[in-house]
VOPA-774455 format. One record per residue: x, y, z of N, C-alpha, C, O, CB in turn; residue number from 1; residue in three letters. Coordinates in Angstrom, 1 decimal. Glycine has a CB too. Example, Ala and Ser with C-alpha at 12.3 -4.5 7.8 and 13.67 -1.06 7.14 Angstrom:
BEGIN
+--------+--------+--------+--------+--------+--------+--------+--------+--------+--------+--------+--------+--------+--------+--------+-----+---------+
!   n.xx !   n.yy !   n.zz !  ca.xx !  ca.yy !  ca.zz !   c.xx !   c.yy !   c.zz !   o.xx !   o.yy !   o.zz !  cb.xx !  cb.yy !  cb.zz ! num ! residuo !
+--------+--------+--------+--------+--------+--------+--------+--------+--------+--------+--------+--------+--------+--------+--------+-----+---------+
!   13.2 !   -5.7 !    7.8 !   12.3 !   -4.5 !    7.8 !   13.2 !   -3.3 !    7.8 !   14.2 !   -3.3 !    8.5 !   11.3 !   -4.5 !    9.0 !   1 !     ALA !
!   12.8 !   -2.2 !    7.1 !   13.7 !   -1.1 !    7.1 !   12.9 !    0.0 !    7.9 !   13.4 !    1.1 !    8.0 !   14.1 !   -0.6 !    5.7 !   2 !     SER !
+--------+--------+--------+--------+--------+--------+--------+--------+--------+--------+--------+--------+--------+--------+--------+-----+---------+
***
This chain:
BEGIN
+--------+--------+--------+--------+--------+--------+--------+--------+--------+--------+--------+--------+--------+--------+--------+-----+---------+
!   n.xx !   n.yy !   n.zz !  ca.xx !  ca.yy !  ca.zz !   c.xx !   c.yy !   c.zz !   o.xx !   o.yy !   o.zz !  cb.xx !  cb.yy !  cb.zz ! num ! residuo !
+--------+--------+--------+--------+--------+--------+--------+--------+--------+--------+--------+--------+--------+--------+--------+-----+---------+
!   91.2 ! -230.7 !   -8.7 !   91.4 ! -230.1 !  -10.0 !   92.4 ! -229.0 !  -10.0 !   93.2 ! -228.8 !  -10.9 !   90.1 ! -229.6 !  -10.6 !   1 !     UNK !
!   92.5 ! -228.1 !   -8.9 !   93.0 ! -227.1 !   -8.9 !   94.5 ! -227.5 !   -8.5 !   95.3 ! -226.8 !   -9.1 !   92.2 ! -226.0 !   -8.1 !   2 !     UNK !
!   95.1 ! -228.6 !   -7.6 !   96.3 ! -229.2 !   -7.6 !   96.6 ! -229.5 !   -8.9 !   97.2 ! -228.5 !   -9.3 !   96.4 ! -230.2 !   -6.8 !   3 !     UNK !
!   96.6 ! -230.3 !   -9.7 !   96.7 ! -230.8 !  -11.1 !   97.4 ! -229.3 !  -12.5 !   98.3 ! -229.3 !  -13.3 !   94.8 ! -231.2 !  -11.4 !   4 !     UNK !
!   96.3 ! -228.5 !  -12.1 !   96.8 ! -226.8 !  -12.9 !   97.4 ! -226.2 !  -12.8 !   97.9 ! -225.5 !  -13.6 !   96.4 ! -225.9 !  -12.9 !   5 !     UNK !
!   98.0 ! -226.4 !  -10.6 !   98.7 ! -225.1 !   -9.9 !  100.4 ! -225.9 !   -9.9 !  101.5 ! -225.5 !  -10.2 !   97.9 ! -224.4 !   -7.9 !   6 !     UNK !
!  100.1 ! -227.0 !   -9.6 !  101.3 ! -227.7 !   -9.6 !  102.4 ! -227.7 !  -10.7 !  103.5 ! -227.9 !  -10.4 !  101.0 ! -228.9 !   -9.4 !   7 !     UNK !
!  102.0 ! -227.7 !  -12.0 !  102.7 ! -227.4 !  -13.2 !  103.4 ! -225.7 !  -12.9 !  104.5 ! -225.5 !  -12.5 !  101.4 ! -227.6 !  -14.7 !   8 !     UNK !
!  102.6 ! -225.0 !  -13.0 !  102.6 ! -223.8 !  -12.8 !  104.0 ! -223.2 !  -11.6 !  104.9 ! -222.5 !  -11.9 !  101.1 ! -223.6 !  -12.3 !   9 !     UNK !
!  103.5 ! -223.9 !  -10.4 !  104.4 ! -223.3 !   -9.7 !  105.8 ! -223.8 !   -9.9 !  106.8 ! -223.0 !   -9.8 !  104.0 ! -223.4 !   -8.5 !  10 !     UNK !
!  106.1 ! -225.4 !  -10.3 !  107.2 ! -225.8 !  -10.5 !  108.0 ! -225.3 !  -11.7 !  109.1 ! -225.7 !  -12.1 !  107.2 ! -227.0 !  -10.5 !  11 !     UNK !
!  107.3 ! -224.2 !  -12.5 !  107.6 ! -224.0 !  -14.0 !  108.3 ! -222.7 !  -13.2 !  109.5 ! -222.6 !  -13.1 !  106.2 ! -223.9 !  -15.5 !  12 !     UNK !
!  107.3 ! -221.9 !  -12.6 !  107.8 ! -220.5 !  -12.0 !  108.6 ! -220.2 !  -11.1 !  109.0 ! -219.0 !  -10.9 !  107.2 ! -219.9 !  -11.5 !  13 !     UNK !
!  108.9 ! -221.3 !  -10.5 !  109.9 ! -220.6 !   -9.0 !  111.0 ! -221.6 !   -8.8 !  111.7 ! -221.7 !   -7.8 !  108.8 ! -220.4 !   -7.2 !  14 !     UNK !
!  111.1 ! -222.7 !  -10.1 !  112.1 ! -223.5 !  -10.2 !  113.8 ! -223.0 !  -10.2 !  114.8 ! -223.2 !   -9.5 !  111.7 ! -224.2 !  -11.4 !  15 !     UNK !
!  113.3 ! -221.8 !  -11.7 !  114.1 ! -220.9 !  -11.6 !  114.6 ! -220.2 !  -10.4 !  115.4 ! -220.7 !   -9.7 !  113.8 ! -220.2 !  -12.2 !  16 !     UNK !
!  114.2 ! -219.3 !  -10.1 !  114.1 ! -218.6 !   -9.0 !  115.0 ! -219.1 !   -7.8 !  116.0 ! -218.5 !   -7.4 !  112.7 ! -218.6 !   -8.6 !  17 !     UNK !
!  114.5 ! -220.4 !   -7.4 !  115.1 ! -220.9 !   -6.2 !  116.5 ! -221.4 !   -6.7 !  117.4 ! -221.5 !   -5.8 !  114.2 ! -222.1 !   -5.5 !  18 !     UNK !
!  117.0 ! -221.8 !   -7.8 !  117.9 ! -222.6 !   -8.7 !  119.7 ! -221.7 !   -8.2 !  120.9 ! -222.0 !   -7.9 !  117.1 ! -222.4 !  -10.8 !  19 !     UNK !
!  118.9 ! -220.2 !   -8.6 !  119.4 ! -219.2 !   -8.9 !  120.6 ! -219.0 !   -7.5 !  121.8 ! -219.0 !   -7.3 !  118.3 ! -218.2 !   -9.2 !  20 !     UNK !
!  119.1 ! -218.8 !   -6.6 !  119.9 ! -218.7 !   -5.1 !  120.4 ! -220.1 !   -4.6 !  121.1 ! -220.0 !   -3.7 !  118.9 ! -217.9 !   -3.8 !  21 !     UNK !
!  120.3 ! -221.0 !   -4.8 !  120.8 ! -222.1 !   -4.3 !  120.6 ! -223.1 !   -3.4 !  121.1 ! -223.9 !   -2.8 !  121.6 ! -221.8 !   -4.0 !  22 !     UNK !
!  119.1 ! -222.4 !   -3.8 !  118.1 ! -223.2 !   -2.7 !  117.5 ! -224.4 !   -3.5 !  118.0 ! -224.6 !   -4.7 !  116.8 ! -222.1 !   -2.1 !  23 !     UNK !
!  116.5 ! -225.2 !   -2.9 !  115.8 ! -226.2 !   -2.9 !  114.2 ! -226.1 !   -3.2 !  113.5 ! -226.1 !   -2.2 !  116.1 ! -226.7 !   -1.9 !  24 !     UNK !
!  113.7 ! -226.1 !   -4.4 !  112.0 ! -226.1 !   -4.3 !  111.9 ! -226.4 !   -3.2 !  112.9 ! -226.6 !   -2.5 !  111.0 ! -227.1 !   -5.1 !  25 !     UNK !
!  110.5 ! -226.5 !   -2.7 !  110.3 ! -226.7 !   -1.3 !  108.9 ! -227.9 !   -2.1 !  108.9 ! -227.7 !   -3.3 !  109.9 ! -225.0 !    0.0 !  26 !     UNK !
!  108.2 ! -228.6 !   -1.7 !  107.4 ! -229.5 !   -2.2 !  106.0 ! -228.7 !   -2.3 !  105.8 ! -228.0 !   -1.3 !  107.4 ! -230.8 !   -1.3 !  27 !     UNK !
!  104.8 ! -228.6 !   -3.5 !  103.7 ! -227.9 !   -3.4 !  103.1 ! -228.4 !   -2.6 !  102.3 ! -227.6 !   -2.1 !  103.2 ! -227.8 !   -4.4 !  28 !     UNK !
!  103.1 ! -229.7 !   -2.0 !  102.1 ! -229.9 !   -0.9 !  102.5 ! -229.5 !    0.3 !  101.6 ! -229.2 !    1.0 !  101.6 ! -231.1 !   -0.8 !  29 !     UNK !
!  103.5 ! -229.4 !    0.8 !  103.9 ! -228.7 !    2.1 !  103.9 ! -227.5 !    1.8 !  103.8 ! -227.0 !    3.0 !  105.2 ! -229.1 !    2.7 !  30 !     UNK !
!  104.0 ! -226.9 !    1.3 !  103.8 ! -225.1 !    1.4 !  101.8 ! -224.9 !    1.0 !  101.3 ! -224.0 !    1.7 !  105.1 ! -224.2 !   -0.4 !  31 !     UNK !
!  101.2 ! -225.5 !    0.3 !   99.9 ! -225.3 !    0.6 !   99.2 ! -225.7 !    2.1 !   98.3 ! -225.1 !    2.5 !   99.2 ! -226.0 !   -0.3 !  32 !     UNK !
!   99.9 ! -226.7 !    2.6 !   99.3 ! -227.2 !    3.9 !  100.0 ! -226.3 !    5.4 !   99.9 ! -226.6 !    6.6 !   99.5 ! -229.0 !    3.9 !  33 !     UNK !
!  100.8 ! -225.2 !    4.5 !  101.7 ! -224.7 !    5.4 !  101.7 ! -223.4 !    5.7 !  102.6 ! -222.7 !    6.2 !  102.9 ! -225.1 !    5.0 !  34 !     UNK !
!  100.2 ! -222.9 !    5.3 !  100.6 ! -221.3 !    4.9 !  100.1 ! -220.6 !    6.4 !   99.2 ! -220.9 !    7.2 !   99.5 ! -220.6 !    3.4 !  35 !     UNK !
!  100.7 ! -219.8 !    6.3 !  100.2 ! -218.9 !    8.2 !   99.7 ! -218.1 !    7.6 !   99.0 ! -217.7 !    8.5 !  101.4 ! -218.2 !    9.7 !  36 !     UNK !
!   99.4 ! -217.2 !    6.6 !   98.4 ! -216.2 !    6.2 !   98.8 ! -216.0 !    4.6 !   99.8 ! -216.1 !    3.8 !   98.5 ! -214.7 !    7.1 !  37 !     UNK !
!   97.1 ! -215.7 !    4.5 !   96.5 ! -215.7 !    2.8 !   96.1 ! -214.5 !    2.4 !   95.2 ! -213.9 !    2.8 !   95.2 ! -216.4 !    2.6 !  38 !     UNK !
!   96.9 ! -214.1 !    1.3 !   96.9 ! -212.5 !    1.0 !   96.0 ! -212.7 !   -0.2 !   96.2 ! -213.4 !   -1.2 !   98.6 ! -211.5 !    0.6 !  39 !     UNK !
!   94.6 ! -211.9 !    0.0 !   93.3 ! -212.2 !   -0.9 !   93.4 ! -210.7 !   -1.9 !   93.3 ! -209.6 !   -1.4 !   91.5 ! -212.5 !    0.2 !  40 !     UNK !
!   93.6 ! -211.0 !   -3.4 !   93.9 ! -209.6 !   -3.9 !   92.7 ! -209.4 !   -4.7 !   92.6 ! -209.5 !   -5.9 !   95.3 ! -209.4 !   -4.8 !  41 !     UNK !
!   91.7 ! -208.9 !   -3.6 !   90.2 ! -208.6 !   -3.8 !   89.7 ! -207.5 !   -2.7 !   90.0 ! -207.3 !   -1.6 !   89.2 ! -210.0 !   -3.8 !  42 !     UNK !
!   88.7 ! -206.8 !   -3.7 !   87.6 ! -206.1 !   -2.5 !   86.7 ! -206.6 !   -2.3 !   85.7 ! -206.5 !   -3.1 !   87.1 ! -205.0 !   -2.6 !  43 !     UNK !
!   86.8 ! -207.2 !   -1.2 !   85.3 ! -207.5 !   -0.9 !   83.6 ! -207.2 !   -0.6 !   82.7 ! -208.0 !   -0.4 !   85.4 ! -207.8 !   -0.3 !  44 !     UNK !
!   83.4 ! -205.8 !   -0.7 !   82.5 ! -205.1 !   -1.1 !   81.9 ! -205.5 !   -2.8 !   80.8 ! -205.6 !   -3.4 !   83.1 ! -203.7 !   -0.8 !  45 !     UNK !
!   83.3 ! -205.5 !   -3.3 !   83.0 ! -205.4 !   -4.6 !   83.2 ! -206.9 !   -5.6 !   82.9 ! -207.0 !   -6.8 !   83.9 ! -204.1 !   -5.1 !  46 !     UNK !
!   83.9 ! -207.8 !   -4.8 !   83.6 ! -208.9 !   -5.5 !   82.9 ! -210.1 !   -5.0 !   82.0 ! -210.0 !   -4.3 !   84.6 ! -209.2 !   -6.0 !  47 !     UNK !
!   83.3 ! -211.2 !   -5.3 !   82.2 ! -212.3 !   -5.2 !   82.0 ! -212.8 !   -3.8 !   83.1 ! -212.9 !   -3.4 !   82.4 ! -213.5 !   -6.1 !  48 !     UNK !
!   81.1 ! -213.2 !   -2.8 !   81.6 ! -213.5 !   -1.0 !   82.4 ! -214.4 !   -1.4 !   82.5 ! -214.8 !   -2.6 !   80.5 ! -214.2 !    0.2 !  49 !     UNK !
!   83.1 ! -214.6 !   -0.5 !   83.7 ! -215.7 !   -0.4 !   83.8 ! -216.4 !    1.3 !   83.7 ! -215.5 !    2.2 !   85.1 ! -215.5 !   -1.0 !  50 !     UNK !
!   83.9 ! -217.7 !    1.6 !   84.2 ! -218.3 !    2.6 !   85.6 ! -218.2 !    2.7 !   86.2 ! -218.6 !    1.7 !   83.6 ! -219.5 !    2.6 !  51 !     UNK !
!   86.4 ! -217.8 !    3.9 !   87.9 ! -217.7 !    3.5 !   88.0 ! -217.9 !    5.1 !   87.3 ! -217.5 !    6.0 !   88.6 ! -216.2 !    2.6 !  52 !     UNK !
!   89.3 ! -218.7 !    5.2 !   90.0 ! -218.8 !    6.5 !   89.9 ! -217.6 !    7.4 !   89.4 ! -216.5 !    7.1 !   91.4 ! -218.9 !    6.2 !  53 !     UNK !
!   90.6 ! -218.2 !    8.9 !   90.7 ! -216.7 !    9.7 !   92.4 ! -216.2 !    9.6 !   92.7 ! -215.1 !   10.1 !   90.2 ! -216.9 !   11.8 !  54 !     UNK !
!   93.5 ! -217.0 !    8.7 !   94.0 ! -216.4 !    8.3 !   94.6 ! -215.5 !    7.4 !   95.7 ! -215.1 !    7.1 !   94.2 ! -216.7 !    8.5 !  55 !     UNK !
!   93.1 ! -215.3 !    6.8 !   92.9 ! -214.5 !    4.9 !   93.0 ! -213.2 !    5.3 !   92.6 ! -212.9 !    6.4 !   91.2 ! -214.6 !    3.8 !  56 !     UNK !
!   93.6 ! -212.1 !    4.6 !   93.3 ! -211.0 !    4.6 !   93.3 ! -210.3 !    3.2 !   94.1 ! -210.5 !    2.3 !   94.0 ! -210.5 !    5.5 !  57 !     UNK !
!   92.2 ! -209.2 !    3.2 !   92.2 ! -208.8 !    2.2 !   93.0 ! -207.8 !    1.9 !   93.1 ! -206.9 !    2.7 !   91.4 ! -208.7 !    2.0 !  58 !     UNK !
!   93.5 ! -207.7 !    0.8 !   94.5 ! -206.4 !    0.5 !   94.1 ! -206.0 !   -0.9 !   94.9 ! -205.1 !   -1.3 !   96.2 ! -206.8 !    0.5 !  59 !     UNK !
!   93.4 ! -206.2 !   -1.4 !   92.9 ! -205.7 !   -2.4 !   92.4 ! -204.2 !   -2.6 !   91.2 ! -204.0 !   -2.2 !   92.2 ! -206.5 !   -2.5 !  60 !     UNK !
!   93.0 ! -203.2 !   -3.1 !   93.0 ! -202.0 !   -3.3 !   93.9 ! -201.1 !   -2.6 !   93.8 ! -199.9 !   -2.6 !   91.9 ! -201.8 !   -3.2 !  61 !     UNK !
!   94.6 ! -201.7 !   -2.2 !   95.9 ! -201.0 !   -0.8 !   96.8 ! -200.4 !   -2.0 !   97.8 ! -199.8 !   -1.6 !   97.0 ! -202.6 !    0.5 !  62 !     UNK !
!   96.6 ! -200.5 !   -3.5 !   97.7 ! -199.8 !   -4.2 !   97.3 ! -198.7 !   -4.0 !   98.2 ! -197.9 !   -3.7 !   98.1 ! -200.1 !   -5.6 !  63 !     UNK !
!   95.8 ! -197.8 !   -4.0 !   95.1 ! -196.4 !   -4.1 !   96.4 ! -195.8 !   -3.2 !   97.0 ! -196.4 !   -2.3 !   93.2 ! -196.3 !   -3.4 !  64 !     UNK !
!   96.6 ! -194.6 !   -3.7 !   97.4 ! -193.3 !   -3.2 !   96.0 ! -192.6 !   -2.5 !   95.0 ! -192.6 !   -3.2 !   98.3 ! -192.3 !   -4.7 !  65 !     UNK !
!   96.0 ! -192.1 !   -1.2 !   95.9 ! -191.1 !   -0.4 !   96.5 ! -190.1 !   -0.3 !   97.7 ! -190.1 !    0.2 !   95.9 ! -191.4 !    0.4 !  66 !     UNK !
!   95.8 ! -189.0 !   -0.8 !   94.8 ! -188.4 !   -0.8 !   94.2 ! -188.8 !   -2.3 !   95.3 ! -189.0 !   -3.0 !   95.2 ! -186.9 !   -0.6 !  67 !     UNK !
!   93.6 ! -189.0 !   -2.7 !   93.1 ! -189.0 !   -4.4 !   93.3 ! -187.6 !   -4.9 !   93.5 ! -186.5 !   -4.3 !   91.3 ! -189.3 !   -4.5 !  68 !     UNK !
!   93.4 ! -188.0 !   -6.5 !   93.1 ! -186.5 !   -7.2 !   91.7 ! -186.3 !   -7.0 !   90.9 ! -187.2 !   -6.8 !   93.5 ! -186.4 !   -9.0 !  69 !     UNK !
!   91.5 ! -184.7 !   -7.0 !   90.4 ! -184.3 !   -7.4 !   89.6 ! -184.7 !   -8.8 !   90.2 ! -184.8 !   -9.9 !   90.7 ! -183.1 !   -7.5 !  70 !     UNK !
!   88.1 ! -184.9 !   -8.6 !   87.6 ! -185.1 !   -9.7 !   87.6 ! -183.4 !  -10.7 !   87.8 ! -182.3 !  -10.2 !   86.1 ! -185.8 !   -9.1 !  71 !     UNK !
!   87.3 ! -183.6 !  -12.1 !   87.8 ! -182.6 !  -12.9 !   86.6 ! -182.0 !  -13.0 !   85.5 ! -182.5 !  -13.0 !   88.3 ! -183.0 !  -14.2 !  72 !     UNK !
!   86.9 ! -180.2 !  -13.1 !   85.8 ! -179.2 !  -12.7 !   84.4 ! -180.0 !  -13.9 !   83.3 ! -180.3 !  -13.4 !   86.5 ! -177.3 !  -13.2 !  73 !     UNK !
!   84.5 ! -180.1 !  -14.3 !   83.2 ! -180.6 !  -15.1 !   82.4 ! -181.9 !  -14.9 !   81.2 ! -182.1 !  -15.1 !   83.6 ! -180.8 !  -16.4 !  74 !     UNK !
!   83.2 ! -182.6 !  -14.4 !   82.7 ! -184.3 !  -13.8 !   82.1 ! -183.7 !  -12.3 !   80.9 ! -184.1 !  -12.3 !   84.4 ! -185.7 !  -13.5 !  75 !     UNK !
!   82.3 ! -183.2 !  -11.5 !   82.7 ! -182.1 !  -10.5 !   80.7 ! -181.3 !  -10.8 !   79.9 ! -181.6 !   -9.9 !   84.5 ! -180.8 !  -11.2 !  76 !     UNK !
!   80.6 ! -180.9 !  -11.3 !   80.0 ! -180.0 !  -11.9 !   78.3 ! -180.3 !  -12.2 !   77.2 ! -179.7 !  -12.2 !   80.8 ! -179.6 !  -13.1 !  77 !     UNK !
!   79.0 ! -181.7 !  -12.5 !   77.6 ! -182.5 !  -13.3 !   77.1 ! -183.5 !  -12.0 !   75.9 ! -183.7 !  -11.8 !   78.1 ! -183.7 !  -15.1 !  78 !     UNK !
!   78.0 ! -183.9 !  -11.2 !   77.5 ! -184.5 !  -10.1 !   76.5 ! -183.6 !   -9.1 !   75.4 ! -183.9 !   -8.7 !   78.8 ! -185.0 !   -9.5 !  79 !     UNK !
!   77.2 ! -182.3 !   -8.8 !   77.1 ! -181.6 !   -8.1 !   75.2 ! -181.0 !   -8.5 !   74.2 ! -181.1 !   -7.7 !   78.5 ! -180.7 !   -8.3 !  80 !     UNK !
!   75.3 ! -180.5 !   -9.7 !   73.6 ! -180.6 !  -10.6 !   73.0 ! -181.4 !  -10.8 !   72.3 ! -181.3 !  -11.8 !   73.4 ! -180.3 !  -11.6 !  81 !     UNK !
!   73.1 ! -182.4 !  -10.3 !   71.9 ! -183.8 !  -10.5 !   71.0 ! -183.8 !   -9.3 !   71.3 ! -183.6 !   -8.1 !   72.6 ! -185.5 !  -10.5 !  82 !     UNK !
!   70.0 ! -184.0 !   -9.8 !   68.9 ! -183.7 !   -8.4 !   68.5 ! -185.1 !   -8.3 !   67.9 ! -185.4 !   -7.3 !   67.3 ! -182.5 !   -8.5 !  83 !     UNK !
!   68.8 ! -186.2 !   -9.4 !   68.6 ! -187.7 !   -8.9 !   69.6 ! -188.7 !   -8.8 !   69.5 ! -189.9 !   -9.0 !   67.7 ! -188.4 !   -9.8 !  84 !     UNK !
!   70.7 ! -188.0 !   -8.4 !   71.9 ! -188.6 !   -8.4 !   72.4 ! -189.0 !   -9.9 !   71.8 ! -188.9 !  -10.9 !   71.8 ! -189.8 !   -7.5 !  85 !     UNK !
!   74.1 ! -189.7 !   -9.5 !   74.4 ! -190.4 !  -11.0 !   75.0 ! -191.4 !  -10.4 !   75.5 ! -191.5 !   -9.3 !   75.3 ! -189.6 !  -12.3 !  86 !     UNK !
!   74.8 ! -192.6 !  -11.8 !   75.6 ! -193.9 !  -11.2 !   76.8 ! -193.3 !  -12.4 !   76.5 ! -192.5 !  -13.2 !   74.7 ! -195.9 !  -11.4 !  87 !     UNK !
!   77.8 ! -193.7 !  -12.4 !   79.6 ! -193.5 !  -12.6 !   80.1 ! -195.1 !  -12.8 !   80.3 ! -195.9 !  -11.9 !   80.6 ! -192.6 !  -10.8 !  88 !     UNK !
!   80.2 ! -195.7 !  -14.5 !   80.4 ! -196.4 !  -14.8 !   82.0 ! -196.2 !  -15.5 !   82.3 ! -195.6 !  -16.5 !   79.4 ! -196.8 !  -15.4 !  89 !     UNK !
!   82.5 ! -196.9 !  -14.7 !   83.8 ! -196.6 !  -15.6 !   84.0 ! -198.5 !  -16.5 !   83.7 ! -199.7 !  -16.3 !   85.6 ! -195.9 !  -14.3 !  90 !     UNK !
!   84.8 ! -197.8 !  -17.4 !   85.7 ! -199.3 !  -17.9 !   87.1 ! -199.5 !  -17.3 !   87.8 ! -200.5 !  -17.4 !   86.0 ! -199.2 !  -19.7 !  91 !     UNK !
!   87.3 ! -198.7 !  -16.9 !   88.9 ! -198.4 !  -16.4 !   89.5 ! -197.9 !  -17.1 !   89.0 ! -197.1 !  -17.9 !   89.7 ! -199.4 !  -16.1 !  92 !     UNK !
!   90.9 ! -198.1 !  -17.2 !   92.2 ! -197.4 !  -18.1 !   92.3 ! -198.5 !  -19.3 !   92.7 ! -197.9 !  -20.3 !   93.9 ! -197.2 !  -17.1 !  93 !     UNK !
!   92.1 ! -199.9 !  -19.6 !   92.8 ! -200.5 !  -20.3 !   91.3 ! -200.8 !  -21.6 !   91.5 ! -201.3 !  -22.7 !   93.6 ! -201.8 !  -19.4 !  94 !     UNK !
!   90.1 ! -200.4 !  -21.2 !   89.2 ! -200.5 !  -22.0 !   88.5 ! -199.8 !  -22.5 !   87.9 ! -199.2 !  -21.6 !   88.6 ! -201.0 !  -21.8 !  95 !     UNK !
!   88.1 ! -199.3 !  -23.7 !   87.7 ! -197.9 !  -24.3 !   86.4 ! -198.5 !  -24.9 !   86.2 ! -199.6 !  -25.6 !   89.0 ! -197.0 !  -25.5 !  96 !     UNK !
!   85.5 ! -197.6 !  -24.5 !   84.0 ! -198.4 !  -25.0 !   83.7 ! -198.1 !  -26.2 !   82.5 ! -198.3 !  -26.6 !   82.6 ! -198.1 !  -24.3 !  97 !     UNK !
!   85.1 ! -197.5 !  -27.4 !   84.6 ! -197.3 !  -28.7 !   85.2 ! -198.6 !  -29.2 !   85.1 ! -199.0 !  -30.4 !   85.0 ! -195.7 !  -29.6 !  98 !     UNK !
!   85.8 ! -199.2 !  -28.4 !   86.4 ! -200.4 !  -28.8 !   85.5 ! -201.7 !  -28.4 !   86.0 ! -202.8 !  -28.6 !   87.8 ! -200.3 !  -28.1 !  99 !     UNK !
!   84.5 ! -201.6 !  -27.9 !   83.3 ! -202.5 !  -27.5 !   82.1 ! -203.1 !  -29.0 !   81.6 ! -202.4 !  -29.9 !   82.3 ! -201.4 !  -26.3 ! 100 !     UNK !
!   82.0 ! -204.1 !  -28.8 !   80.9 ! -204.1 !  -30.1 !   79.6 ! -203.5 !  -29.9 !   78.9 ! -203.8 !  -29.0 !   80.5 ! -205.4 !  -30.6 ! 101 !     UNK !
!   79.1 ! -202.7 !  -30.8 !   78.0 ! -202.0 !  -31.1 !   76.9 ! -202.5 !  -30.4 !   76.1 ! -201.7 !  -29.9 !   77.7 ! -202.0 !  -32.4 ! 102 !     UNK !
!   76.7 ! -204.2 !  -30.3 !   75.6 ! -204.3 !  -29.4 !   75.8 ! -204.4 !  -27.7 !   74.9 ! -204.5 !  -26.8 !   74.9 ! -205.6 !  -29.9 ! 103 !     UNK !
!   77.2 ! -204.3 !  -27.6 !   77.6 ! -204.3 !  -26.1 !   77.3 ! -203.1 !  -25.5 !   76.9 ! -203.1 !  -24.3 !   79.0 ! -204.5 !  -25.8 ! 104 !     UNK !
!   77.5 ! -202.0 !  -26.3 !   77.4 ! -200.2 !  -26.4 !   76.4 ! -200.2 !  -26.3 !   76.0 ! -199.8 !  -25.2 !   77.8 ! -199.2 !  -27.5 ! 105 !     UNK !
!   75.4 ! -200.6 !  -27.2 !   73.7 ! -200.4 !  -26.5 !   73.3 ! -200.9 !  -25.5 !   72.4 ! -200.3 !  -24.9 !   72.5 ! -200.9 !  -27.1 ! 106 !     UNK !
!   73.7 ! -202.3 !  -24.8 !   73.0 ! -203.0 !  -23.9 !   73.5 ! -202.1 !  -22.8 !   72.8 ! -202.1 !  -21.9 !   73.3 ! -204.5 !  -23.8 ! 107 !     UNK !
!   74.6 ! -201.3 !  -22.7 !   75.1 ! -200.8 !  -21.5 !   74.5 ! -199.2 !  -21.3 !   74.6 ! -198.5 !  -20.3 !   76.8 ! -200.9 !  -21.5 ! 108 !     UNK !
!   73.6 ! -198.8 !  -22.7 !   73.0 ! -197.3 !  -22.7 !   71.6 ! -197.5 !  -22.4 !   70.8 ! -196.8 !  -21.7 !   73.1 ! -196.4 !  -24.2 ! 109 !     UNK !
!   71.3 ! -198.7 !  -22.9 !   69.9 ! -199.4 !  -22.2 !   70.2 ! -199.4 !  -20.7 !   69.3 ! -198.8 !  -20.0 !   69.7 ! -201.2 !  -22.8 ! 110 !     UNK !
!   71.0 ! -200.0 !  -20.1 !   71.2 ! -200.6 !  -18.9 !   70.9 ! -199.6 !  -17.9 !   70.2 ! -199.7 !  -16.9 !   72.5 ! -201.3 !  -18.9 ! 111 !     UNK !
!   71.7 ! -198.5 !  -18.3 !   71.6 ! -197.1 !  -17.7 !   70.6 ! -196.2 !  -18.0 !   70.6 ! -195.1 !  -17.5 !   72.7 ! -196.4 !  -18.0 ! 112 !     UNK !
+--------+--------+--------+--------+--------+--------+--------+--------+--------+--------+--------+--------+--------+--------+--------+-----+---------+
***
């Protein structure tokens, strides 16, 4: 199934591309049966197991900058005064939970 989906896909995307420089597609089945390492853009702590080759590696989260910012004196503050710990749900940057539906907002104040 997944040949059938990726094969459209890749010939649509990099047809160009190769056209440009003067090169030649190369065939989807010889470059899948051809790969010497698999760049997996996941954390694996944090997402689903997976069974993966011994030539997979994960790189998932390698964008994070070292050192981090400091957390902000008040976030800072409230952690620091909890005598039963806190769990720290974020939505990230692109999702704002006033933008969630009303019963999603409770199930997640329930949840916590």
């Amino acid at each position: 199934m997944t040949y059938y989906a990726e094969t459209p896909i890749y010939h649509e995307a990099y047809r160009v591309a190769h056209g440009v420089r003067g090169r030649t597609l190369p065939d989807y089945e010889a470059l899948v049966y051809n790969g010497s390492m698999l760049l997996v853009n996941s954390q694996p702590l944090l997402g689903q197991s997976l069974t993966l080759p011994q030539n997979a590696k994960y790189v998932g989260g390698h964008h994070i900058e070292v050192p981090t910012k400091p957390l902000s004196k008040s976030l800072q503050q409230l952690l620091d005064r909890s005598k039963n710990g806190v769990i720290f749900f974020s939505l990230g940057s692109n999702i704002k939970s006033k933008d969630l539906p009303e019963r999603m907002q409770r199930k997640l104040l329930d949840l916590f």
